[in-house]
C-alpha positions as CSV (number, residue, x, y, z in Angstrom):
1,X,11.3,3.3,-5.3
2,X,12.6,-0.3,-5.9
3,X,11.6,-2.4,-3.6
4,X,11.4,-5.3,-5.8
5,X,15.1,-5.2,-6.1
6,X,15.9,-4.9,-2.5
7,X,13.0,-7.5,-2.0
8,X,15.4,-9.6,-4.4
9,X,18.8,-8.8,-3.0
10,X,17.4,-9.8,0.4
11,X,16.0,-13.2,-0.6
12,X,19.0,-13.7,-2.4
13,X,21.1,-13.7,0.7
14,X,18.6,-15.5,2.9
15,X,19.0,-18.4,-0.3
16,X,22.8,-17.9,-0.1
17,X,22.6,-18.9,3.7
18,X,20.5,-21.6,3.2
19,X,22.5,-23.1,0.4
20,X,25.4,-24.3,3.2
21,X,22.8,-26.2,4.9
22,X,22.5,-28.1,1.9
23,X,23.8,-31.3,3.8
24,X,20.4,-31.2,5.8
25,X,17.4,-31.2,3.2
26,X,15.4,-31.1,6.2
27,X,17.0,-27.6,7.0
28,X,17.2,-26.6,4.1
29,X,13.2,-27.0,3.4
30,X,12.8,-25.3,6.8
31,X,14.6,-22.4,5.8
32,X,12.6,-22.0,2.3
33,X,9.4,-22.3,4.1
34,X,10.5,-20.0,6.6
35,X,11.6,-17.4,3.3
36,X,8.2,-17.8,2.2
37,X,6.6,-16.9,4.8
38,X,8.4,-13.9,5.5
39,X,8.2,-12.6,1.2
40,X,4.6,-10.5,2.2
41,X,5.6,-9.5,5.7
42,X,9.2,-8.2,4.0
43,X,7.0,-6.9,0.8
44,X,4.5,-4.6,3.3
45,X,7.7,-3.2,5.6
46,X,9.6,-2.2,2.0
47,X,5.8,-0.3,1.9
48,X,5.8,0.8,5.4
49,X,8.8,2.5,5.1
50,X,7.9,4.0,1.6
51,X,5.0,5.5,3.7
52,X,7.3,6.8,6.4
53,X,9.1,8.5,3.8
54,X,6.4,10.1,2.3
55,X,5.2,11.2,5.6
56,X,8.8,12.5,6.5
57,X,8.5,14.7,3.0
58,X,5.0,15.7,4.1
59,X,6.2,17.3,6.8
60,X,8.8,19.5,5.1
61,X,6.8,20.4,2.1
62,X,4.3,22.9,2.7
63,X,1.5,24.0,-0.9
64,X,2.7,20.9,-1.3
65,X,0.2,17.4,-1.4
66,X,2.3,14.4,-1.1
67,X,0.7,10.7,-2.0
68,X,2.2,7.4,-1.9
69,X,0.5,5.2,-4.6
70,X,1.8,1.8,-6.3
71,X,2.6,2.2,-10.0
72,X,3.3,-1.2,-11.4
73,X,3.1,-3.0,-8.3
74,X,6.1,-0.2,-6.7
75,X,5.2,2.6,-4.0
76,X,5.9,5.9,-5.9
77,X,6.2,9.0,-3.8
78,X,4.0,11.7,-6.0
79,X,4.7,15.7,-4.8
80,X,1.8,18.1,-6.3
81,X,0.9,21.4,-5.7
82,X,-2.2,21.7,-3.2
83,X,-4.0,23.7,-5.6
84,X,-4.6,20.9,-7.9
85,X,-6.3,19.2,-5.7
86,X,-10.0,19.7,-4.4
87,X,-10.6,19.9,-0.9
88,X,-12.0,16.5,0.5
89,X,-15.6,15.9,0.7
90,X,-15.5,14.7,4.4
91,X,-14.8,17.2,6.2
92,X,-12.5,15.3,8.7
93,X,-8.9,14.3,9.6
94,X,-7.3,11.3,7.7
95,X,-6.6,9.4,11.3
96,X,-8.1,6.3,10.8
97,X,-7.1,3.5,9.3
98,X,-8.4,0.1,7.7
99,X,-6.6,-2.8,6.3
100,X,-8.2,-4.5,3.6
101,X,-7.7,-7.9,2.2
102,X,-8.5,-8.3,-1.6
103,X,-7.9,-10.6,-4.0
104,X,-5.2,-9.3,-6.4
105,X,-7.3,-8.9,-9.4
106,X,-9.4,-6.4,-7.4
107,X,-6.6,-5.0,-6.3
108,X,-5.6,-4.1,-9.9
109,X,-8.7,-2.9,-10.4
110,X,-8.3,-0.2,-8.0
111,X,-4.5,0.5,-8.9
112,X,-5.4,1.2,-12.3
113,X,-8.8,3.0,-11.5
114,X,-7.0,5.4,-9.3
115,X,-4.1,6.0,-11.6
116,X,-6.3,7.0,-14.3
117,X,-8.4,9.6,-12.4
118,X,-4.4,10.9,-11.0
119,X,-5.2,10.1,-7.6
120,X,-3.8,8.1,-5.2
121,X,-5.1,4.6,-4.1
122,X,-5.9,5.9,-0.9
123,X,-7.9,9.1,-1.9
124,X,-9.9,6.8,-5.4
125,X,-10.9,4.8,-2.6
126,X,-12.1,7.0,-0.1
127,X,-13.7,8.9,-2.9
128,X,-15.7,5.8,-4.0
129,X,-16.4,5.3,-0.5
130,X,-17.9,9.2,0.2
131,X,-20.0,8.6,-2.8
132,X,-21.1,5.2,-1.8
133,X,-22.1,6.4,1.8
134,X,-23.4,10.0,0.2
135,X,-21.6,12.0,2.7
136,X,-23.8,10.9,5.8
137,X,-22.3,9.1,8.8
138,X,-25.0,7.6,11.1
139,X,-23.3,6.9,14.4
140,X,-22.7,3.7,15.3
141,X,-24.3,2.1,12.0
142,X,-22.6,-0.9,10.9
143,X,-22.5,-1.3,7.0
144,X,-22.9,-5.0,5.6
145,X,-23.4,-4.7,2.4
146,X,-21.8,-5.2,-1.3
147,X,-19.8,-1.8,-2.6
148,X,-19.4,-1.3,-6.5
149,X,-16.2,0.4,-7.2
């Protein structure tokens, strides 16, 4: 997918508009503040809706597994046959959800580490996270500590 180029085409008419206020510097800074603000919120809905996509091709594609993973910084829809894949370690549903903050460096890190090993970010990470935790889950234990990855 291409969201960088949508990303673009989008900013490009939100600078368009802002362009006749040109009279009103004080507009016209408004309105680039307000563009900047919204380039991460507009960068993880183009991701959002790469997901939802996946998800909708999930659902039609049985043998099949389905990731989403970012290949140079774009969400890539990836279609393998199940067998290639091992069955998870955890033997759970993937319904929960975290949202991590990193820096981007670390980010990378994990991109690249994930792409190498052919998965997707999600399943490196919560690979390096079953490893980490060594398959036991103590209820109601609250981890605060350092993971290497």
């Amino acid at each position: 997918m291409q969201t960088s180029a949508i990303l673009h085409n989008l900013e490009s008419a939100l600078e368009s508009q802002l362009a006749l206020a040109g009279a009103d510097p004080n507009l016209e800074a408004a309105g680039r503040a307000i563009l900047a603000a919204l380039r991460p919120a507009l960068k993880e809905a183009a991701f959002d809706l790469a997901g939802q996509a996946a998800e909708e091709v999930r659902a039609q594609v049985s043998g099949h597994r389905v990731d989403l993973t970012v290949v140079d910084g774009e969400p890539t829809i990836r279609i393998t046959p199940e067998e290639q894949h091992m069955a998870p370690s955890v033997e759970e549903d993937f319904d929960a959800r975290i949202t991590l903050r990193l820096p981007p460096s670390i980010k990378e890190i994990v991109e690249q580490a994930a792409s190498e090993s052919g998965d997707s970010v999600n399943s490196w990470v919560v690979k390096a996270l079953s490893r980490r935790v060594s398959g036991s889950r103590p209820s109601r234990r609250r981890v605060n500590e350092t993971f290497e990855i």
